[in-house]
N, C-alpha and C positions, 0 to 999 in steps of 0.2 A: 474491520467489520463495522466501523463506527461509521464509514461514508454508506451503507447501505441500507435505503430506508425500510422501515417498519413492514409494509407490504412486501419489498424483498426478500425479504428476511422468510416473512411467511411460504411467499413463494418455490423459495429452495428450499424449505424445510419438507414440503409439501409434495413437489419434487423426487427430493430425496430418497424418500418415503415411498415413494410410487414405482424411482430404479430399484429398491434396494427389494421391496417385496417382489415384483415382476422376476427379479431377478433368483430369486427363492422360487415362486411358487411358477412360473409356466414350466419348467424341467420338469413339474412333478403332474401337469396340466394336460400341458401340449401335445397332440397328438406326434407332433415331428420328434419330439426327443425319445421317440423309439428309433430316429436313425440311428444313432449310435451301434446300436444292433447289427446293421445292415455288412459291417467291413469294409474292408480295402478295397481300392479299383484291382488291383494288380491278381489279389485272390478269386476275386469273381471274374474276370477276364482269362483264369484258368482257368476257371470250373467251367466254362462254357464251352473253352475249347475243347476241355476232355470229352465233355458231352456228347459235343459235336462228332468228334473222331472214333467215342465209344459206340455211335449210331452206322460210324461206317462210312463217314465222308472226307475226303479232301480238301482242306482249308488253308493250309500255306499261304494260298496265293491271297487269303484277302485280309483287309487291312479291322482291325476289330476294333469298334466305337461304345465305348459302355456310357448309357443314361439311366439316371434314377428318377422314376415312376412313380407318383401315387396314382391308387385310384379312390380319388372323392366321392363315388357314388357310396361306397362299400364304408369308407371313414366316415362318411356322414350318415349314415343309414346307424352304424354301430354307436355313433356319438348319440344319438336320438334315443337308444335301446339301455345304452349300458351305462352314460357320461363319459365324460373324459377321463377321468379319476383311473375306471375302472375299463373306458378304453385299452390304457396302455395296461393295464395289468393280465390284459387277454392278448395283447397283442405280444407280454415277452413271453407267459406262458403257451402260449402257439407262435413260435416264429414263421412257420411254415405258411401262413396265411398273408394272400397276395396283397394287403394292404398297400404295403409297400416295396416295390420291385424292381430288380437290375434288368434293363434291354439293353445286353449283348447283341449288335449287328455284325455281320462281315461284310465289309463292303468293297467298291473299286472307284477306280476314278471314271468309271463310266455316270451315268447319270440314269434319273432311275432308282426303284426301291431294290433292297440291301439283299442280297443274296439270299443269305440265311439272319433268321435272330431268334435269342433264346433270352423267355424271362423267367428270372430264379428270383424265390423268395432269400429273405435275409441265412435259413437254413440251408441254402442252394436248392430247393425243393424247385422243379420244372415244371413252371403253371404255362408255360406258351413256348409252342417252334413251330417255325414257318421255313419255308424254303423255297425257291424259283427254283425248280427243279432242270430248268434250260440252261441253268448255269453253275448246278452244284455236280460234280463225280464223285459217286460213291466208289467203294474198293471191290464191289461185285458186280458182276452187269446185272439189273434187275431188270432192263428190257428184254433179256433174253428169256426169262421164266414170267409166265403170263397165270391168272386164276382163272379155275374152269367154269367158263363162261353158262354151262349147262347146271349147275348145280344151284340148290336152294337157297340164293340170295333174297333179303330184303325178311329175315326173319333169322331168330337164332337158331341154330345146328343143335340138337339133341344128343349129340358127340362130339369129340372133341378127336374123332377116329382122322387118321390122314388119306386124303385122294388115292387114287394107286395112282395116277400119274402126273393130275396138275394139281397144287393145293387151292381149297375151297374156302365157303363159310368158317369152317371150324379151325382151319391150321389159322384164318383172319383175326380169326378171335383171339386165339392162345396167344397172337404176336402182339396185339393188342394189348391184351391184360399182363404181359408179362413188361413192357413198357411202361402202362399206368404203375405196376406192382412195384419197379425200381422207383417211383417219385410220389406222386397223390395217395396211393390205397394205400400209404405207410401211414397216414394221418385220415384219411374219409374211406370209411368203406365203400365202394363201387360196382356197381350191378351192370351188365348189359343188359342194354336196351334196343338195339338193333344191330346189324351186321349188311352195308349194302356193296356192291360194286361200283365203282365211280369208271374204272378204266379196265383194257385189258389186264393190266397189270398193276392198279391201284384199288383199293376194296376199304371199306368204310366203316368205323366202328365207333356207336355209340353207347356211352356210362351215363348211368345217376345214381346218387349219393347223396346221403344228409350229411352236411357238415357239422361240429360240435356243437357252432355258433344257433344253430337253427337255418340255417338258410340249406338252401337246392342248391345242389352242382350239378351242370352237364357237361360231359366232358365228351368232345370227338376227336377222334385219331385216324389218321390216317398211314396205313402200314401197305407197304410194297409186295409185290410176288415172295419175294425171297426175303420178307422179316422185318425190311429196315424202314424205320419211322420217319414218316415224311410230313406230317403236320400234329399237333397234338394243341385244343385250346379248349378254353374255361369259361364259362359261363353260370354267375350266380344268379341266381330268385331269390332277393331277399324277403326276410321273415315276416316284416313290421308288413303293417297296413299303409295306406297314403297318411300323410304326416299333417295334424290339421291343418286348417288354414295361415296360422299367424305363423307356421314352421314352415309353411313351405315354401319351396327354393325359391330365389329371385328371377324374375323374366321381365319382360318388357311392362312393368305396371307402372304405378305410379309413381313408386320410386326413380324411376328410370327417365321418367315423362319428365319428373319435377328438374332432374342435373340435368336433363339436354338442354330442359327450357330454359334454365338458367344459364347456363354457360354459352347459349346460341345469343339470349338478348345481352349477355354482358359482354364478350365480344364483338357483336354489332355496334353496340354502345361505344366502347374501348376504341373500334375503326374509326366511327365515323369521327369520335374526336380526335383522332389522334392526325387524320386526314384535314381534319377544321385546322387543326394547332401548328401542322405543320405546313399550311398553305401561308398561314400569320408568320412563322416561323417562329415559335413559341414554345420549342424544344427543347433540354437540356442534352444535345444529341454527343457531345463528349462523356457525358457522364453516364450515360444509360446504354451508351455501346459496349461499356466493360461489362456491364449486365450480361448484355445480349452475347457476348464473346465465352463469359461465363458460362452460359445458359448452352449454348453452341458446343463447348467443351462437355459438359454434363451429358447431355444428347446424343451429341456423336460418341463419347464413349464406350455409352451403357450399349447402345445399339448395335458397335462396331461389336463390343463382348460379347454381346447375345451370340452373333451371327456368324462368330471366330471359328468355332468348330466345325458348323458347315462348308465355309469357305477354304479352310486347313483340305479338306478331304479333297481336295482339286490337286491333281498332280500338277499341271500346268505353272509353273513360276509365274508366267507371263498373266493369265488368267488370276489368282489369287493376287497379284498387284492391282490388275485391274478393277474386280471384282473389290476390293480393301478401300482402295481410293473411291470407286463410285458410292460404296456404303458412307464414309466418311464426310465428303461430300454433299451428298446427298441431303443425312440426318443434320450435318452442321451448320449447313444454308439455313433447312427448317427451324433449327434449335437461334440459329442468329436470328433470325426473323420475325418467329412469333417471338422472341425475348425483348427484342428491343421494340419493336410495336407494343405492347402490354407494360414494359418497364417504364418506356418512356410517354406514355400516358397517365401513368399512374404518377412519376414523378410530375409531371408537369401540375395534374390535380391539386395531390401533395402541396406542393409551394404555391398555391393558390388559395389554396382553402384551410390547409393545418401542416403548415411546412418543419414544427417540431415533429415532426411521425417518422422526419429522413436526416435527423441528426445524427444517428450513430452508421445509418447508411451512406451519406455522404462519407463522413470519415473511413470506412471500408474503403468506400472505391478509390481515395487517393494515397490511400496504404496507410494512411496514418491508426496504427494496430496498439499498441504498446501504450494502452492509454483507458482513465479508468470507466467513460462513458462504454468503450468498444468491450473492457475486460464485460463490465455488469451484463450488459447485453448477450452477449456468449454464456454467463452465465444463468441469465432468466432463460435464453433458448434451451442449455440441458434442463432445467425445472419444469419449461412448458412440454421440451420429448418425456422425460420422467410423467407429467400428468397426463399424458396423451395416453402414455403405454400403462400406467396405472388403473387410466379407468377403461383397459379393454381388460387388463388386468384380473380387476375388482367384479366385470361383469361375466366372466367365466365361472368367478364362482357363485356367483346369483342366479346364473343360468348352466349349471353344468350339463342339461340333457342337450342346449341347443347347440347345433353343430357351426364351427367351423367352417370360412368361406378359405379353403385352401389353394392351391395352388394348383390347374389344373395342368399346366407348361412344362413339360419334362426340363428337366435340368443336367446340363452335360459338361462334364469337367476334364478339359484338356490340359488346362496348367492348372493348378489350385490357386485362387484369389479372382482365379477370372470373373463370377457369379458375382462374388462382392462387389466390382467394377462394374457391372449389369446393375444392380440393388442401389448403389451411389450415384451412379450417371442419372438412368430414367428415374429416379424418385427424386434426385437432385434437383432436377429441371419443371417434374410436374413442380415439387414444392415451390421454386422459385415464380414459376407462372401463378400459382394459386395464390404465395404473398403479393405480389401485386395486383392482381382480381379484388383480393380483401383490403389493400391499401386503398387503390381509387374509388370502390365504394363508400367503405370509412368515410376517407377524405370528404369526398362531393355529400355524404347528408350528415355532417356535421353539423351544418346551420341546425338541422331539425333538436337538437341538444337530446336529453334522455328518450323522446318519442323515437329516434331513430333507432335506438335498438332492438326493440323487435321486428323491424325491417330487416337491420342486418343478421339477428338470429335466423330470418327465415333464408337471405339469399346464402350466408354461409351454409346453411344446412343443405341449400339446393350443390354448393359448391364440393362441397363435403362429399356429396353422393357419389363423386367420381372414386371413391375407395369402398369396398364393401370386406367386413369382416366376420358376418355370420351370415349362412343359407337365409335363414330365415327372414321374412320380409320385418316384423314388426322389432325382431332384436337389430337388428340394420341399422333400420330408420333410427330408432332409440340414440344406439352407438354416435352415427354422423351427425345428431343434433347439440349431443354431451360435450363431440369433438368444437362442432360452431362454435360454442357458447366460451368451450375454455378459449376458443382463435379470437373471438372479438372480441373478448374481455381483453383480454391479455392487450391488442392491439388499442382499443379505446382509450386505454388506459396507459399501455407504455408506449411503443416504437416497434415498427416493421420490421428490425431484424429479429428481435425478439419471438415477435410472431411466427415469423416466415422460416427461421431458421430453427426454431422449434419442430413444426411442423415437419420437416425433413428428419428430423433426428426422431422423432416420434415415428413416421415411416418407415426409417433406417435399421429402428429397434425390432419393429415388429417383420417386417420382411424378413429380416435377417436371422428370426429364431429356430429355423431348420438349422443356422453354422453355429450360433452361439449359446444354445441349451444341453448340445451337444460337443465338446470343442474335438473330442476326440470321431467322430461320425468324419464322413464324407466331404460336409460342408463346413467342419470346422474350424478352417485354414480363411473363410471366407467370412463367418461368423468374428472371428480375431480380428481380419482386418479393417470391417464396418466398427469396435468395439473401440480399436487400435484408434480411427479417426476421428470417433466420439470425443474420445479421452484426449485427444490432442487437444480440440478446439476447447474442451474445458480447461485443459494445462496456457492456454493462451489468455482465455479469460482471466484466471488467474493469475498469471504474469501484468494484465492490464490492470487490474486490481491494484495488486501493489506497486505498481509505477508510481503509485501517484502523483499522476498528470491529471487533472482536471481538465475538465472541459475549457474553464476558463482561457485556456491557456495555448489551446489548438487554434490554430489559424479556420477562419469562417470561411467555407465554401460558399461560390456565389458564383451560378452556373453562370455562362454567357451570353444566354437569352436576357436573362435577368441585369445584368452589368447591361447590354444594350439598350434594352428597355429604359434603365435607369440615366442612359447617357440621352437618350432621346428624350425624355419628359425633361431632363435638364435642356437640352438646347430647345424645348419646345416654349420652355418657360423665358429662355434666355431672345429667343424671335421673338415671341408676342410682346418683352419688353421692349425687343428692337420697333417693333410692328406701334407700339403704343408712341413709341420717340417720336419714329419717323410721320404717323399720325398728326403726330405734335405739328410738326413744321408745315404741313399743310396749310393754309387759311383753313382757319375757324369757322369763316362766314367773310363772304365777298363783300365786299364796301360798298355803299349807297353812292352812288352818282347817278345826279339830274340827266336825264334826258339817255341812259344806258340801262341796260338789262343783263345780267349778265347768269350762268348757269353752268357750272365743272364737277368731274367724278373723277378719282383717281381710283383706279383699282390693279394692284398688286396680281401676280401668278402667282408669286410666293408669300410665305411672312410676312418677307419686306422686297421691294425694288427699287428698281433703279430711275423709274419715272419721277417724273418730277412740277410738278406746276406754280405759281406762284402770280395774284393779281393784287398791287399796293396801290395807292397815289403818293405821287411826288410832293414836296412842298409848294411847289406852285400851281396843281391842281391834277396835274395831267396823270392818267390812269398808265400804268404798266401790265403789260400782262406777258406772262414768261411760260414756255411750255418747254422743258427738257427732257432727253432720253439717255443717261449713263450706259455706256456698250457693257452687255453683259446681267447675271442677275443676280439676284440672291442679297447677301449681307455685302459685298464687298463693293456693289454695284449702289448700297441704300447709303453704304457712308460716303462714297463721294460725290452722291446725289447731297447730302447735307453741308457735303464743304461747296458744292456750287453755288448751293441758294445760299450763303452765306459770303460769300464772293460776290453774287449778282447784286444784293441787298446793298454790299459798300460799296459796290461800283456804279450804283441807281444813283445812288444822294448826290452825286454829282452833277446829273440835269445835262449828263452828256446823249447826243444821239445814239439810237440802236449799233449801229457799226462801230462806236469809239468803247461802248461796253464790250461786246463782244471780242475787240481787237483785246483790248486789257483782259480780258476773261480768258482766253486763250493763252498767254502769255504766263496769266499763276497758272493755271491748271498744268501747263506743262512740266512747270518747276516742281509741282508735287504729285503726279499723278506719275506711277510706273508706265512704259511705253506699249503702246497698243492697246490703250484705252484710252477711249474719245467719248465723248457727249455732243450730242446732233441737240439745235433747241433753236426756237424758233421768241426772237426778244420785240415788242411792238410797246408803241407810245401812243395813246389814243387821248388827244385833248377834246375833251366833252365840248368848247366850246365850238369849234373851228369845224370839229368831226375827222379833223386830218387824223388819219390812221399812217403811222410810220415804223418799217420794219426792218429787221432785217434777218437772216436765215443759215445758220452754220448745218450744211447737211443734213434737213429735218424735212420731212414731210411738208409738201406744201399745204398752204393756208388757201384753206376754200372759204371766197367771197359770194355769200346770196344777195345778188341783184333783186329788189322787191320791185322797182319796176317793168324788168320784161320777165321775172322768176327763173331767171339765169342762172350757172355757179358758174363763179369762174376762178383761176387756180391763183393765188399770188406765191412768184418761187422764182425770187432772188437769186444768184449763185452764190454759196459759200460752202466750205472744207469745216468738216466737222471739227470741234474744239478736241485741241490735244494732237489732230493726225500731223500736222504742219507748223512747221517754226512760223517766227511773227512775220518774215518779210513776205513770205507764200501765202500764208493765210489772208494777212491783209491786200495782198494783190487781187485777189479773186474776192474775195466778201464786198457785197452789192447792201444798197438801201434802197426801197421800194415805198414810196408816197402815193396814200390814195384820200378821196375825201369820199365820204362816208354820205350816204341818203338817208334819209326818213324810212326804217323797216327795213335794213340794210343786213347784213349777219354778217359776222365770222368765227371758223370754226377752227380753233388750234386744238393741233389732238400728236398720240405718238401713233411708230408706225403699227402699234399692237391693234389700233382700230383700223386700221387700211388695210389689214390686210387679212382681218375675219367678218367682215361685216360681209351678208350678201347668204343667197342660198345657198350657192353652188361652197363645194366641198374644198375646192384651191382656191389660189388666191384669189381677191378682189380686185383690187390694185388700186388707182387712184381713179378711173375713170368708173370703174363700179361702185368706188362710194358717194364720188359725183353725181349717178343716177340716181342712188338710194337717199342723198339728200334732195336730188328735187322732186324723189316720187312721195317723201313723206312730209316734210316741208309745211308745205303750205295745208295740210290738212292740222298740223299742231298747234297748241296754243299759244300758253306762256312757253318761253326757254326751258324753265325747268322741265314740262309735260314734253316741248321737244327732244331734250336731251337724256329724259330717264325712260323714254321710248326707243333710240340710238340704244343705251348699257342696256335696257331687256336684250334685246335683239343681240347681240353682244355675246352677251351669257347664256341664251338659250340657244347658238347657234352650236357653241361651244360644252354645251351638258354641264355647265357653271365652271368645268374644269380649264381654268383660261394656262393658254400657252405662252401667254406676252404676258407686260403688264399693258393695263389700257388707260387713257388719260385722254380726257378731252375738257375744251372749254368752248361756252356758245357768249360770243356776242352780240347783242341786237340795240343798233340807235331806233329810240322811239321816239323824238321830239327837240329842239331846240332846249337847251338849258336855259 
């Protein structure tokens, strides 16, 4: 108890406090814990039958379906009149009052309404029978005897004398009232009020009646030539006046307007992120599919139960497979779908913005259970169901006339537990969607710090609205805002499971008190086992309690978006230093020679590349200038772009010609570079005095020379085998030097083939004779080198939407003048 902090503490106490009275006082509250009353399936399933057979029909052949009934009009009208309190103390002293009722059906595996059905109060008292009389036989032929069609129908008989030869009004009546006399007029006295003809052989009779309660009955019967009871139903006029405005029943108002509005723009919201997140891939989609698989199971279950007893009624083998599987199916898709879309949004938020809210959730989903962050959690969840069901609790008796929002869906019990599966599945699933609804809100206005909670008071309370537990509109609203305030406290302040599993077990409670106020009733097989599951998860909390294992000590989830993420901003850190090196090794700043101009861009597709440039002077004056291309890109392409210039560098100081570098160059490179990788590079000696330009060309792009006096280009392109592809004796056979002497306003342009072959309008390549044109159409209208050449990289980059698919490298040189 000593690891449980002070709010804790409070929490459970509070809790506790809220099961333990609920659990006293709605048995003595609740209108359902008059089921108990109600009996057996097996006894009322006789009584129907006798019924049926005491009327005169043949039923053998059909298969008998028993559902228990409220009617909420008549529970809520008397909740209004009398409370609750004093509800149930009319309802045991009148069992016979159709509050709440068994429908007995006989049915086939045809399809189609039910042959016959009969609804008996908790007394067996016959407030309803209906029959398809094209499908029921009775033991008389009552087509053969007809009523005499001449006689004073549509008004009472003044006797009760018999026809001489076909019976009338009056033998209609006596059959009639001696029917009502076996069921209703043992408890309402009952008057005829008309007597008509419907058929040859079918005649019609109507009763009214006050009931004890104050309310009108009318009751119509319908009886055969020959006596026997072919429909018999009830209809009440209650007492009360309309119920004022703040009582009366919920419909489409505000309440109604505020959850759609809510739950349509938080959904919208929910997509469109969750479609942003996962275009980035920004998903924790291993972890939030057990959600969704979760959420899938919850769904499909309760659905599959609801629907079980219908489906059971199909003779067909074949069919009820069918039928099983498409329900299953069907609901499991849905239930994966919206789970994992809404989970997995809501987590991603979460770890964005307040990622301690999915500490004890993470740990769920990788089973890690047995542990004390998971016990506490489980245990705040019974404290938050406990206050949940407390203050619906605490508000029945603050409001004991206002009625009850019950359950209008009949309920039918084929195995006993089935309903509980129904109550666990579909509240399972709403609850789990609504915990993450209320997660990714939380999460994303966080920033806003205390301001944001009355935002979130108002969206939960929109959120809230999706459950209603009194008619009345203003006890409602009241209720779903009580509910907000305990969900986003709780959540502000602790962790989502808390919340969210709260909330389920607060649903669980109150759905489920038709089985568990009652244990012995109907549904008390079903009420044990929501009670049973309860009790488990707090037996587990428990167990994590005294594990103690600490948090500390649980390995940290750390989804794989996140680990990706985290591996990317490392290499992203780890390129730009590469990107900064290789930067490095560029020239600074081109060296000043008399009577030269010179102008170079190196620009990268990636981080880093494999292009490469280099312009020095020699010790004895003469200017170098070096343009390489490393096959291939990336990092592995920048490093041995860094071992070439550093090759080229000690192979320079030697004052050897272009071809005796190159021939040596080739020669290391082969020795340390893996096979089938080469570098094309283009190596020239230009002596400022002389203007002899000397080159020579290992598989590189050639060298456009602008002629200034007729505004020529023309190509210079030596033969040589790129460095690395051929041993020394190959290489050096074919490697050429090419001498030229240089004019007054002369150029050359060394560049890689990443500029030959985007330059130009058209969408392919260029090649070399279309960069030929585009240097002499733009040429001569430039200035200095450098206005030439950062005109060249525009063009470049904007051909390209700056997204370059090479690297690009170029160098301009222009003699201006004798030294």
């Amino acid at each position: 108890m000593s690891r449980i902090a002070p709010i804790d503490r409070l929490l459970l106490l509070v809790g506790l406090a809220g099961l333990g009275w609920s659990f006293w006082l709605l048995p003595r509250q609740h209108p359902d814990a008059f089921l108990s009353q109600m009996g057996s399936l097996e006894a009322v399933r006789q009584e129907a039958v006798r019924f049926m057979r005491q009327q005169g029909y043949a039923i053998d052949s059909f298969k008998v379906t028993v559902t228990l009934r409220r009617d909420t009009a008549l529970l809520g009208s008397w909740q209004r009149r009398w409370g609750r309190a004093e509800l149930l103390r009319q309802l045991e002293a009148m069992p016979w009052m159709p509050a709440y009722v068994w429908e007995v059906q006989g049915v086939t595996s045809e399809e189609g309404p039910p042959a016959w059905s009969v609804h008996l109060a908790s007394d067996r008292t016959v407030w309803a029978m209906r029959l398809d009389p094209r499908r029921m036989q009775t033991l008389r032929a009552d087509t053969a005897v007809t009523f005499d069609p001449a006689a004073s129908w549509g008004k009472l008989p003044d006797t009760l004398g018999r026809a001489t030869l076909r019976p009338g009004p009056a033998e209609a009546l006596a059959w009639a009232r001696r029917h009502v006399a076996q069921g209703l007029e043992r408890h309402v006295r009952l008057e005829p009020d008309s007597v008509g003809l419907e058929g040859a052989n079918l005649a019609r009779v109507r009763f009214r009646g006050l009931a004890p309660t104050g309310d009108t009955l009318t009751v119509w019967t319908k009886v055969t030539a020959t006596g026997t009871l072919q429909e018999l139903r009830v209809a009440w006029a209650k007492a009360e006046q309309t119920a004022p405005p703040f009582q009366q029943e919920l419909s489409l108002d505000l309440k109604s307007w505020l959850t759609i509005v809510t739950y349509a723009g938080l959904l919208l919201w929910l997509l469109g992120v969750f479609l942003q997140r996962l275009r980035r891939r920004l998903l924790d989609t291993q972890a939030t599919l057990r959600d969704a698989v979760v959420g899938g199971v919850l769904l499909g279950s309760g659905v599959l139960s609801a629907s079980l007893p219908v489906l059971l009624r199909t003779e067909s083998l074949e069919l009820r497979l069918i039928f099983v599987g498409t329900s299953v199916l069907a609901t499991g898709i849905l239930g994966v779908t919206s789970s994992f879309v809404v989970a997995s949004t809501s987590d991603a938020l979460a770890r964005d913005y307040w990622p301690e809210k999915l500490s004890v959730l993470s740990l769920l989903r990788n089973g890690q259970i047995r542990n004390v962050p998971v016990g506490l959690a489980l245990l705040r969840a019974m404290a938050v169901g406990g206050v949940l069901l407390g203050v619906l609790t605490a508000w029945m008796v603050l409001r004991p006339y206002a009625p009850l929002k019950l359950e209008v869906s009949p309920t039918e019990t084929i195995v006993p537990g089935l309903t509980a599966v129904v109550w666990l599945g579909t509240l399972g699933w709403t609850g789990l969607m609504q915990m993450h609804l209320l997660l990714a809100v939380v999460a994303r206005l966080r920033r806003l710090g205390r301001w944001a909670l009355p935002v979130l008071f108002t969206i939960g309370w929109g959120v809230m609205g999706a459950f209603t537990f009194y008619q009345s509109l203003a006890d409602a609203l009241l209720l779903q805002g009580l509910w907000a305030v305990v969900l986003v406290s709780i959540l502000w302040r602790g962790e989502v499971v808390s919340c969210g599993l709260g909330l389920m077990i607060g649903l669980w409670l109150w759905k489920s008190v038709p089985g568990w106020v009652n244990l012995s009733g109907p549904l008390g097989m079903d009420g044990l086992i929501v009670l049973g599951g309860i009790g488990l998860l707090g037996g587990i909390g428990v167990a994590g309690l005294v594990s103690r294992r600490p948090e500390t000590e649980l390995p940290q989830y750390v989804p794989l978006y996140v680990q990706e993420l985290a591996r990317q901003e490392r290499l992203q850190r780890e390129l730009e230093i590469a990107r900064q090196a290789q930067a490095s090794l560029l020239p600074h700043r081109l060296p000043q020679v008399p009577g030269v101009q010179m102008a170079a861009f190196c620009l990268p597709a990636y981080e880093v590349g494999g292009d490469y440039y280099d312009v020095f002077l020699l010790p004895d004056g003469r200017l170098v200038v070096v343009v390489g291309d490393v096959s291939g890109k990336g990092t592995q392409a920048a490093f041995f772009m860094t071992l070439v210039k550093g090759y080229v560098r000690a192979l320079s100081l030697s004052g050897d010609r272009p071809r005796d570098v190159l021939s040596r160059l080739n020669r290391l490179f082969r020795e340390q570079a893996p096979r089938g990788l080469f570098v094309t590079m283009v190596y020239g000696i230009l002596d400022p005095e002389t203007r002899i330009f000397t080159l020579s060309r290992a598989g590189h792009p050639p060298v456009f020379h602008w002629r200034a006096y007729d505004g020529r280009v023309a190509m210079l392109q030596p033969l040589g085998l790129g460095i690395g592809l051929a041993d020394a004796a190959l290489f050096d056979a074919v490697l050429e030097e090419y001498t030229l002497t240089l004019e007054e306003g002369d150029g050359l342009l060394l560049y890689t083939d990443g500029v030959m072959e985007r330059v130009g309008q058209q969408p392919d390549r260029w090649g070399v004779d279309g960069l030929c044109q585009w240097i002499a159409q733009h040429l001569p209208k430039a200035g200095s080198p450098e206005v030439w050449l950062e005109a060249l990289r525009t063009a470049l980059q904007k051909q390209q939407n700056d997204k370059l698919a090479d690297d690009l490298t170029a160098i301009w040189l222009e003699v201006t003048a004798k030294a």
